[in-house]
MIZALO-172393 format. One record per residue (C-alpha): residue number from 1; x, y negated, z. Coordinates in pm, 1 decimal. Each point is the difference from the previous one (the first is absolute). Layout:
<nodes>
<node num="NUM" east="X" north="Y" up="Z"/>
...
</nodes>
This chain:
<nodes>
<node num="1" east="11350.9" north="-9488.8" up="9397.8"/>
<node num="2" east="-142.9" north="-314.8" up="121.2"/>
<node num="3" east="-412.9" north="-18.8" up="-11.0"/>
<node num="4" east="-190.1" north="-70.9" up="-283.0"/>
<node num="5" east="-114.2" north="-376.7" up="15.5"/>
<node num="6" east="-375.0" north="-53.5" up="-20.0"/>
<node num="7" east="-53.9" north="-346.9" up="-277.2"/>
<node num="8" east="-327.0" north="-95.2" up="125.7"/>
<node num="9" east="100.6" north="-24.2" up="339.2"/>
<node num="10" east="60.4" north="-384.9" up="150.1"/>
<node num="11" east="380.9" north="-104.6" up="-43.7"/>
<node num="12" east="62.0" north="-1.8" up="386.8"/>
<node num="13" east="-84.3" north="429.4" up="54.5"/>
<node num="14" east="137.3" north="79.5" up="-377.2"/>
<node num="15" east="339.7" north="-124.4" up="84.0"/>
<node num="16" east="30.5" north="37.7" up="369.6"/>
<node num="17" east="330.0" north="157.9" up="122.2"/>
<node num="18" east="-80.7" north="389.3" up="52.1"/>
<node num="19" east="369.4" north="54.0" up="114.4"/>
<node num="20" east="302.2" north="-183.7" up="216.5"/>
<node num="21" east="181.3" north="-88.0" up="-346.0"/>
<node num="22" east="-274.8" north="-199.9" up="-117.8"/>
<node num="23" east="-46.8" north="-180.6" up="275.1"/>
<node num="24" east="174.4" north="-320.1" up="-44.6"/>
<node num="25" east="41.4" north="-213.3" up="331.8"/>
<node num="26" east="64.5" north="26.3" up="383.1"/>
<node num="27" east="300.3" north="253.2" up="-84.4"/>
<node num="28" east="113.9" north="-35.7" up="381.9"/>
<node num="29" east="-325.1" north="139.6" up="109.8"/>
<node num="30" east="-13.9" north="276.0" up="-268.4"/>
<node num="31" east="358.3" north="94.8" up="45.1"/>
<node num="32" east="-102.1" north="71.3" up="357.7"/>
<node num="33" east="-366.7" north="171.3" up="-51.9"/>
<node num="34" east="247.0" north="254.5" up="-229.2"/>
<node num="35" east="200.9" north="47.5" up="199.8"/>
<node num="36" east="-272.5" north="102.8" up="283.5"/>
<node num="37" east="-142.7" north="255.7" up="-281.6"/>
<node num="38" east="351.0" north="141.5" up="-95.6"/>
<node num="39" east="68.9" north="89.5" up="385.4"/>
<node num="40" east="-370.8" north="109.5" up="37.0"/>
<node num="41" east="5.6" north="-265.2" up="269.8"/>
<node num="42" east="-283.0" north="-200.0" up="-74.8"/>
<node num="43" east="-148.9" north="-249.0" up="249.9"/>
<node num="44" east="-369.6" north="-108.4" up="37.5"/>
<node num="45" east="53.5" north="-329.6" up="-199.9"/>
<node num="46" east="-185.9" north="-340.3" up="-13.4"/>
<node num="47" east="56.3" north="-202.3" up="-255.4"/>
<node num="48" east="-129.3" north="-348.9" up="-30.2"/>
<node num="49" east="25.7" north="-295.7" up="-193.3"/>
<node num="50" east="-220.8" north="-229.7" up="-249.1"/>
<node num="51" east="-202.3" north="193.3" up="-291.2"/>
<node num="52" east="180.8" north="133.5" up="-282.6"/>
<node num="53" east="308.9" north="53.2" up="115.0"/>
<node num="54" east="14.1" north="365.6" up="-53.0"/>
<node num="55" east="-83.8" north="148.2" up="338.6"/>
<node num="56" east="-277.3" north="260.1" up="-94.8"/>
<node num="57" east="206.5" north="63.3" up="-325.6"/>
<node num="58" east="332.0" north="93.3" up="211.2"/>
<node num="59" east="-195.7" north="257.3" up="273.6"/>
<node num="60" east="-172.9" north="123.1" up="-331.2"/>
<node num="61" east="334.1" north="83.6" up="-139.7"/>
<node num="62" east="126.8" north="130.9" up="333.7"/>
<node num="63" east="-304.5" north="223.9" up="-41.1"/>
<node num="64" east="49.3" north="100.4" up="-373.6"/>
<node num="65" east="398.0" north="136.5" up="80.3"/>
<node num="66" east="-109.9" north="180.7" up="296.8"/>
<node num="67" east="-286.7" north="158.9" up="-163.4"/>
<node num="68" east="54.4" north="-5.9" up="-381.1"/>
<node num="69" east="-264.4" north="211.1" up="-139.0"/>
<node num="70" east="-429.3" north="-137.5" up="53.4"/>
<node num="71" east="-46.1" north="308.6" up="182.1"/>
<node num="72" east="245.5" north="-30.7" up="270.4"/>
<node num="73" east="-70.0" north="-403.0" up="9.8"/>
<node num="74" east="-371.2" north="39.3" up="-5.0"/>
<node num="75" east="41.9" north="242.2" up="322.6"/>
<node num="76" east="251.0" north="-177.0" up="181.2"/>
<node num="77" east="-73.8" north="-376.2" up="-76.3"/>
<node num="78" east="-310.3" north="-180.4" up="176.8"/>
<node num="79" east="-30.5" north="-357.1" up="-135.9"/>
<node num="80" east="-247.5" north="-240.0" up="198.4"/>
<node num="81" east="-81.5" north="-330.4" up="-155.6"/>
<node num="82" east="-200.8" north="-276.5" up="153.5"/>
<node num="83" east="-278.9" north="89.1" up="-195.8"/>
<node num="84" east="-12.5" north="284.5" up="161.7"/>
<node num="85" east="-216.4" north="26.0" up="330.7"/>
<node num="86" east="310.3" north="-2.7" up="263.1"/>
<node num="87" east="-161.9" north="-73.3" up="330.6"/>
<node num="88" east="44.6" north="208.2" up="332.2"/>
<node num="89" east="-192.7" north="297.7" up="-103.9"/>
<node num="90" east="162.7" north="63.2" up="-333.6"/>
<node num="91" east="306.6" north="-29.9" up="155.8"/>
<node num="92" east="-86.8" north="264.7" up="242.6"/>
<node num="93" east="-179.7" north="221.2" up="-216.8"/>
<node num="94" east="171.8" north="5.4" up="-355.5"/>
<node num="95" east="361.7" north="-122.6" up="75.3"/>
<node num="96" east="25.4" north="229.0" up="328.7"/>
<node num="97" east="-127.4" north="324.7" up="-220.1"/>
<node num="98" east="289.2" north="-122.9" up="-273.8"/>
<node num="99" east="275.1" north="-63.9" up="226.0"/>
<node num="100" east="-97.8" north="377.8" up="238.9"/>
<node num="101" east="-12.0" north="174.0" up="-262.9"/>
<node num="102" east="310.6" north="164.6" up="-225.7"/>
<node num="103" east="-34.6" north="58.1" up="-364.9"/>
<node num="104" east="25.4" north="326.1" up="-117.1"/>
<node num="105" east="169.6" north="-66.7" up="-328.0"/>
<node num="106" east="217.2" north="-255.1" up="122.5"/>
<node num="107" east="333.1" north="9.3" up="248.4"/>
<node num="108" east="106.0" north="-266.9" up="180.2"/>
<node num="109" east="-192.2" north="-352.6" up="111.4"/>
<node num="110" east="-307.5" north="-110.2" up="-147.0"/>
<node num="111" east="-45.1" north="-424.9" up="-15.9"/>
<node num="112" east="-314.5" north="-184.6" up="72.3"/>
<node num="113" east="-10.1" north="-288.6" up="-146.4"/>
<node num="114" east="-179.1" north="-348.3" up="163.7"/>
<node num="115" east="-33.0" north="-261.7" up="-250.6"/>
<node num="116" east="-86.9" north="-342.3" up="119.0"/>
<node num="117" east="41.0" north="123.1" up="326.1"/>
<node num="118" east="-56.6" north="-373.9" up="137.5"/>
<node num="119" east="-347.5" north="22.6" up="-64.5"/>
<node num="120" east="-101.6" north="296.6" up="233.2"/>
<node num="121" east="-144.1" north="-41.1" up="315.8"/>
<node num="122" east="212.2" north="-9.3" up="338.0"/>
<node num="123" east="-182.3" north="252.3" up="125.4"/>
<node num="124" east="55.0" north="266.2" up="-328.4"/>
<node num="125" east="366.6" north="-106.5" up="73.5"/>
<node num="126" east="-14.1" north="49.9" up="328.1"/>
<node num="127" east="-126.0" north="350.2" up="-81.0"/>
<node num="128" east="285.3" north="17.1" up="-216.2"/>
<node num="129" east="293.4" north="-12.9" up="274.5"/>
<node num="130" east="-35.2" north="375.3" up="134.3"/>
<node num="131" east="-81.4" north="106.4" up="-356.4"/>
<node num="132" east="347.7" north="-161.6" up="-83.8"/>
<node num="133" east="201.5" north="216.1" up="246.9"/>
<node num="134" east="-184.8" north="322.1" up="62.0"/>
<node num="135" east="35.0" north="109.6" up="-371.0"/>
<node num="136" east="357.4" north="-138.4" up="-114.6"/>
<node num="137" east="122.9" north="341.1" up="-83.0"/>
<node num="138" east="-261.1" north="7.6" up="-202.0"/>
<node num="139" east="-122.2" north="-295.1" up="-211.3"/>
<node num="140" east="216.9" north="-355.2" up="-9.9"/>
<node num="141" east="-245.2" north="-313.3" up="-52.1"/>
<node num="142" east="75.5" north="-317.5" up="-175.3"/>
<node num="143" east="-204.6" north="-281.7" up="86.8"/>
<node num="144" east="38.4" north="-300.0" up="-299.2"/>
<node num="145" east="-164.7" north="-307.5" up="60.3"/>
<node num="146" east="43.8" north="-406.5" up="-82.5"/>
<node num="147" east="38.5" north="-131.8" up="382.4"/>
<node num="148" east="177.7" north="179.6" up="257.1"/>
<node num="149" east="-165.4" north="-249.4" up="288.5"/>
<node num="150" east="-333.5" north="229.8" up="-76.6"/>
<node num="151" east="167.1" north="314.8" up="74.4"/>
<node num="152" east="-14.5" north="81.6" up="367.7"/>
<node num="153" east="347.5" north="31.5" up="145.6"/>
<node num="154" east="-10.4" north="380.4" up="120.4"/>
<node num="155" east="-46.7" north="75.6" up="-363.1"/>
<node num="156" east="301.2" north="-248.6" up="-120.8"/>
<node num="157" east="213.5" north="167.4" up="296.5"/>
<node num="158" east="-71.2" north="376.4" up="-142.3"/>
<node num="159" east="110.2" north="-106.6" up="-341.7"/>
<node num="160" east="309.0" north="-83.4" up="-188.2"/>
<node num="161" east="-100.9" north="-338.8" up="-130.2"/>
<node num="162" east="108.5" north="-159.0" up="-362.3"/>
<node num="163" east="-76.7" north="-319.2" up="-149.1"/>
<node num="164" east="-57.1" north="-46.0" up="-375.8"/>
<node num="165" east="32.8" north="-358.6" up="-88.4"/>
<node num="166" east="-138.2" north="-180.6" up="-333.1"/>
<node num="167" east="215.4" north="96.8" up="-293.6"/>
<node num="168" east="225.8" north="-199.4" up="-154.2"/>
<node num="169" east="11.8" north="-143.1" up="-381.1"/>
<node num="170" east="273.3" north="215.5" up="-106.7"/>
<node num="171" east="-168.7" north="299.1" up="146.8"/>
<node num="172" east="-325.2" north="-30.9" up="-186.9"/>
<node num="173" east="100.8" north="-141.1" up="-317.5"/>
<node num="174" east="165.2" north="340.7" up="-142.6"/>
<node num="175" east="-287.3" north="156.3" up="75.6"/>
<node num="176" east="-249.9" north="-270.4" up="-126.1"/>
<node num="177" east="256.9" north="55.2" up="-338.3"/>
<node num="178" east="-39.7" north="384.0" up="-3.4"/>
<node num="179" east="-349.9" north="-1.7" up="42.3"/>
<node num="180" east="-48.9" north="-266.6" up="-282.8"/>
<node num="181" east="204.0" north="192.6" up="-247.4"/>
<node num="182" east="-198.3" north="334.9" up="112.8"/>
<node num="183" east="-334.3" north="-212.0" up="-80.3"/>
<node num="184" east="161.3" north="-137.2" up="-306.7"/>
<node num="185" east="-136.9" north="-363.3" up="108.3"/>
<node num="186" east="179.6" north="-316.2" up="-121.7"/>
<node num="187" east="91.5" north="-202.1" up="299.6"/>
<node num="188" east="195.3" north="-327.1" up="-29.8"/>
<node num="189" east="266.3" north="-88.0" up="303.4"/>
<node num="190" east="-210.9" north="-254.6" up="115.4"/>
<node num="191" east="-314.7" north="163.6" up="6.5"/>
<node num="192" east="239.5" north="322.5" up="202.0"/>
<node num="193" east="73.0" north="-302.7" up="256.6"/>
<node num="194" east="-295.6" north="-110.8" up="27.2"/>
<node num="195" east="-118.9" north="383.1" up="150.8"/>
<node num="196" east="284.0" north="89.4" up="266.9"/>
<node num="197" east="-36.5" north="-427.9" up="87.7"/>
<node num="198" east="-386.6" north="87.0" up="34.2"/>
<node num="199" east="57.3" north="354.6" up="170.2"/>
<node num="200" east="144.8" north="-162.0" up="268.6"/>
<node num="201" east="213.0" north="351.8" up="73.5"/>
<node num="202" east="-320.7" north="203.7" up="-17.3"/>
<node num="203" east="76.5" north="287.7" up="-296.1"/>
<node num="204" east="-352.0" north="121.8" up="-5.2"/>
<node num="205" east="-134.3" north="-367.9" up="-41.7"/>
<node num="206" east="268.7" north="-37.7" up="-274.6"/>
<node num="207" east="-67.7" north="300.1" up="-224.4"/>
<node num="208" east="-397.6" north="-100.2" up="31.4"/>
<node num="209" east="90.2" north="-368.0" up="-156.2"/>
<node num="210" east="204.1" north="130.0" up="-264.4"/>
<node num="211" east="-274.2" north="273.8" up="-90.6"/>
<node num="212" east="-258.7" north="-261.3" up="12.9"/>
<node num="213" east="146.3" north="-273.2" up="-164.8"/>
<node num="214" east="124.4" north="249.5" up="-329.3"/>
<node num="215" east="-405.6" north="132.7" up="-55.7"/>
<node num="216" east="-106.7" north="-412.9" up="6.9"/>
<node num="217" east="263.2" north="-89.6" up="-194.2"/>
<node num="218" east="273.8" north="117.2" up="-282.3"/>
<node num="219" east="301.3" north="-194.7" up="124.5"/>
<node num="220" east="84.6" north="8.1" up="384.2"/>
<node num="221" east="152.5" north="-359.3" up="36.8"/>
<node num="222" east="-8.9" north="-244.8" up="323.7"/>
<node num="223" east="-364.4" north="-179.6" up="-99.3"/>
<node num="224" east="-145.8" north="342.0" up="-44.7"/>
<node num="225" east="51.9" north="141.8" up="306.3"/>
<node num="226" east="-115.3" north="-262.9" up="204.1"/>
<node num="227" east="-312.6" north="-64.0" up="-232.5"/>
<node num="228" east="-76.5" north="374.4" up="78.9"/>
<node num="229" east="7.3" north="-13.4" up="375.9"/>
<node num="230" east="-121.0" north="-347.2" up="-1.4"/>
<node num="231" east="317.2" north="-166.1" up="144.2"/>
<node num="232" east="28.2" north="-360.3" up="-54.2"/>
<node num="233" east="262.2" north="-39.5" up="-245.1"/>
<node num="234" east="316.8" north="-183.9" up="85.6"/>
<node num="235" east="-99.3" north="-260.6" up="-302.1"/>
<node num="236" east="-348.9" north="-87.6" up="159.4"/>
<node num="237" east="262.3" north="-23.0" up="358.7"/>
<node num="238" east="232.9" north="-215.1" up="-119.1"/>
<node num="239" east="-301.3" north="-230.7" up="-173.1"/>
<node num="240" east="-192.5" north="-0.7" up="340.3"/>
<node num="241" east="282.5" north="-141.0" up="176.0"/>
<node num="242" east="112.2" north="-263.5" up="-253.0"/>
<node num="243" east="-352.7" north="-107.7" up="-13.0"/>
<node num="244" east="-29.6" north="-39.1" up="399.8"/>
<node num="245" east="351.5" north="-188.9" up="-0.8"/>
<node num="246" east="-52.3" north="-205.6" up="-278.2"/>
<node num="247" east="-338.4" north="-126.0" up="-64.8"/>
<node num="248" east="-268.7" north="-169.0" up="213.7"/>
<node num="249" east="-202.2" north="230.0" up="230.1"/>
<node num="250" east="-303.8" north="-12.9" up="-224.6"/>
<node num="251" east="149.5" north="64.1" up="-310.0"/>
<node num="252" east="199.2" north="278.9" up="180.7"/>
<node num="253" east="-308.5" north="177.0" up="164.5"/>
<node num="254" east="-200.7" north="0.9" up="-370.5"/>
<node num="255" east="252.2" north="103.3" up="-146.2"/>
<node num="256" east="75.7" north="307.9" up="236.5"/>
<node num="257" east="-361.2" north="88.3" up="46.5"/>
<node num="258" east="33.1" north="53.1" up="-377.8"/>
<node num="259" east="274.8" north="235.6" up="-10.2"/>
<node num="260" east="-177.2" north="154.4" up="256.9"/>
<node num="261" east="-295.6" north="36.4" up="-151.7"/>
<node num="262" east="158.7" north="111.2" up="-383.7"/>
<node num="263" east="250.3" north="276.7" up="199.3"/>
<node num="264" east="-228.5" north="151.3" up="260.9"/>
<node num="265" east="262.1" north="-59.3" up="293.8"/>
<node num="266" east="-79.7" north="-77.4" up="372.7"/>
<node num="267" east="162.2" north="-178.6" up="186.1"/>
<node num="268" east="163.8" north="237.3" up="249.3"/>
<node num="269" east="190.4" north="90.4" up="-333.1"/>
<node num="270" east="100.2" north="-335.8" up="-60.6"/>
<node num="271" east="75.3" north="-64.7" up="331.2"/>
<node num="272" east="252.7" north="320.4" up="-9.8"/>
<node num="273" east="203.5" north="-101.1" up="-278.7"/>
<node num="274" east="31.7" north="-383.1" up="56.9"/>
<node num="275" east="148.6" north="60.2" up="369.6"/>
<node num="276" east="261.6" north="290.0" up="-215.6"/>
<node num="277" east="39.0" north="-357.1" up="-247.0"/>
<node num="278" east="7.8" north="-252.3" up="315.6"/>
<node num="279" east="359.2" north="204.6" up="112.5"/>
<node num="280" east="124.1" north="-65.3" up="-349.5"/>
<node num="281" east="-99.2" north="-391.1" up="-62.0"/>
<node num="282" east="294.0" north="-213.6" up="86.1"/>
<node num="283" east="-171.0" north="-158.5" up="316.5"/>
<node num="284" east="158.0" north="-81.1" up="328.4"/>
<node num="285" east="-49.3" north="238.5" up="284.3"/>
<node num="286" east="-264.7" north="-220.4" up="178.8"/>
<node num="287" east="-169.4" north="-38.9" up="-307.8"/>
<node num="288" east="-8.3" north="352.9" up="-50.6"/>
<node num="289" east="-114.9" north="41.6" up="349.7"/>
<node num="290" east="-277.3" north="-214.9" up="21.6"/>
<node num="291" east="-159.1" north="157.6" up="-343.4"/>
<node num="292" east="67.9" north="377.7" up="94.7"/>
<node num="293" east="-139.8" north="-115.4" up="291.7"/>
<node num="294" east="-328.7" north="-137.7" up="-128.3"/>
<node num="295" east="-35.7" north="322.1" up="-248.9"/>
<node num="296" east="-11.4" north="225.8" up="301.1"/>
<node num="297" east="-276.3" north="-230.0" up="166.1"/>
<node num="298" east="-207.0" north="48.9" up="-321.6"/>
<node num="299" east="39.1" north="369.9" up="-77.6"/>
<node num="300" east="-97.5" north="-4.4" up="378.8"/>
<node num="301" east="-303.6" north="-177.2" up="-87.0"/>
<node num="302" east="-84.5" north="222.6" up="-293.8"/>
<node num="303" east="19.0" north="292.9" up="203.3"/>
<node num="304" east="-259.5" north="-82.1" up="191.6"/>
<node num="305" east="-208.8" north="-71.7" up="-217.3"/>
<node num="306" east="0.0" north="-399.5" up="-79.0"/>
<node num="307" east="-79.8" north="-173.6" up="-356.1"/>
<node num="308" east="244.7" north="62.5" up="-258.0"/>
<node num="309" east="-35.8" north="-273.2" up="-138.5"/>
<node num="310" east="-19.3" north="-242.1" up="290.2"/>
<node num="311" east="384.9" north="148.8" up="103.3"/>
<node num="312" east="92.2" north="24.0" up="-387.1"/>
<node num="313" east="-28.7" north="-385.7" up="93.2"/>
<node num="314" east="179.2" north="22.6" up="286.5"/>
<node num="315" east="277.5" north="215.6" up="-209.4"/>
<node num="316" east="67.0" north="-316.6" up="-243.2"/>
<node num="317" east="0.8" north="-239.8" up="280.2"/>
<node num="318" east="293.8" north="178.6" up="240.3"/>
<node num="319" east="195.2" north="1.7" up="-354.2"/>
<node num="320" east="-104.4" north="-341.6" up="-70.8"/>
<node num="321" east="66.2" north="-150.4" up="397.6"/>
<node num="322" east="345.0" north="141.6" up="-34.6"/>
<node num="323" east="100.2" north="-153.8" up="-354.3"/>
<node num="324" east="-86.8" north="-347.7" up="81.4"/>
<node num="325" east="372.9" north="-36.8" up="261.7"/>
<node num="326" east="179.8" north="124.7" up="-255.6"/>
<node num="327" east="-149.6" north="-203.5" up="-222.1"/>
<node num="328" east="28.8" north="-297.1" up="199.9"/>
<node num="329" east="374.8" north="91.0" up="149.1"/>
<node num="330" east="99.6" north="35.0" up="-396.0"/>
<node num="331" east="-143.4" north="-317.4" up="-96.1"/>
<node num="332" east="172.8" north="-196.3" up="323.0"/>
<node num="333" east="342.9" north="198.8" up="-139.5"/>
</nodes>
């Protein structure tokens, strides 16, 4: 019988995978983490790769076959978040007890799990190493993190390593579906785009959208989802850059300040989405050159902590500086 889910629990832990079959990407990888189980020939794993991908969910479900019932999980499972204190002297004090000691209810391996492992210290996993091999007959780890470079390389070498990459759009939209119907939320196909486009492969960031945008407002559409996690919306875009390539620079800069000002937006947003528009705009390559160009100059600037609206000015003029040759070349023609 599969558990009971809890309703006033957020979206992303009420529907997260408790089993292999619900688990919906990286089949590769999960075809060969059952197969380890199966043959009871589990490695120490370490699985990496940007956040919501499904790393923590697939060790979790590793854990969950191996140890079906709380009782045996609770005893054989030791999950350590980053929020957890994880320097050199827990590691020698609470994960050496787990991993030296064998459970009394339990047969087999227990796991200890390291989550955002790229955020210890190289000395707790340094400490680690011996820990690693001295009790293999006894406890497996898996380390998960987001960066492999931050993980020292006699931990990668002691580990069998697998990378989770961002989901694709046909792998979260039948779950966005399910979980919509579940919620019985109306959600128009453009507003459904709008999420996984948004998500950017990230499943937990997805399922928080689509929660969040169905309590603010009754129909999920495109405008609705970006109004709720205050994403310029491709409307305000597209005005932004006809305005900078087709009126004068003051008009243009009054006008944008005002859009601005009405929607909320920065411009590091705006700046985001007109270099994704810049690639479509029929341009030539040098024109589309010298404008990405000047766009990474000012999100340069802004990062370090220049006026915004001094290099909103300077935003309108690289547009501006590179319409006037084709203006000039079409006029000539």
């Amino acid at each position: 019988m599969p558990e009971q889910r809890t309703t006033n629990l957020p979206w992303v832990e009420k529907y997260r995978p408790r089993t292999f079959d619900e688990l919906i990407s990286h089949k590769d990888i999960l075809n060969t983490i059952n197969r380890f189980v199966s043959e009871d020939r589990l490695p120490h794993l370490l699985l990496y790769g940007p956040p919501g991908t499904g790393k923590t969910t697939t060790i979790l479900a590793v854990a969950r076959q191996l140890y079906p019932k709380n009782s045996q999980f609770n005893a054989a499972v030791l999950e350590l978040n980053a929020s957890d204190e994880r320097g050199i002297d827990v590691v020698r004090e609470k994960v050496l007890t787990f991993a030296s000691t064998r459970s009394m209810f339990t047969t087999g391996f227990k796991i200890i799990i390291l989550d955002e492992a790229d955020a210890m210290t190289k000395d707790a996993q340094n400490a680690l190493r011996r820990i690693v091999e001295k009790y293999t007959e006894n406890v497996r780890f898996c380390f998960i993190c987001n960066y492999l470079s931050k993980m020292i390389p006699a931990i990668q070498s002691r580990c069998t390593r697998f990378r989770f990459a961002p989901l694709s759009r046909d792998q979260m939209l039948p779950r966005l579906q399910h979980v919509s119907q579940e919620e019985n939320i109306q959600v128009k196909d453009d507003g459904m785009r709008a999420v996984v486009r948004l998500a950017g492969g990230d499943m937990r960031r997805a399922l928080n959208m689509l929660q969040s945008t169905s309590l603010s407002h009754d129909v999920v559409t495109e405008d609705s989802v970006y109004t709720c996690v205050g994403h310029p919306l491709r409307k305000d875009i597209n005005k932004i850059a006809e305005l900078m390539l087709n009126k004068p620079f003051n008009e243009a800069f009054t006008q944008i300040k005002k859009i601005q000002r009405d929607r909320g937006l920065a411009l590091q947003d705006i700046l985001d989405d007109l270099h994704t528009l810049v690639h479509k705009i029929d341009f030539s390559t040098q024109l589309r050159l010298k404008i990405v160009d000047k766009l990474c100059e000012i999100e340069y600037r802004l990062s370090g902590g220049t006026n915004e609206k001094l290099q909103l000015s300077a935003m309108i003029a690289a547009f501006q500086l590179a319409r006037d040759p084709l203006i000039a070349s079409m006029e000539t023609s």
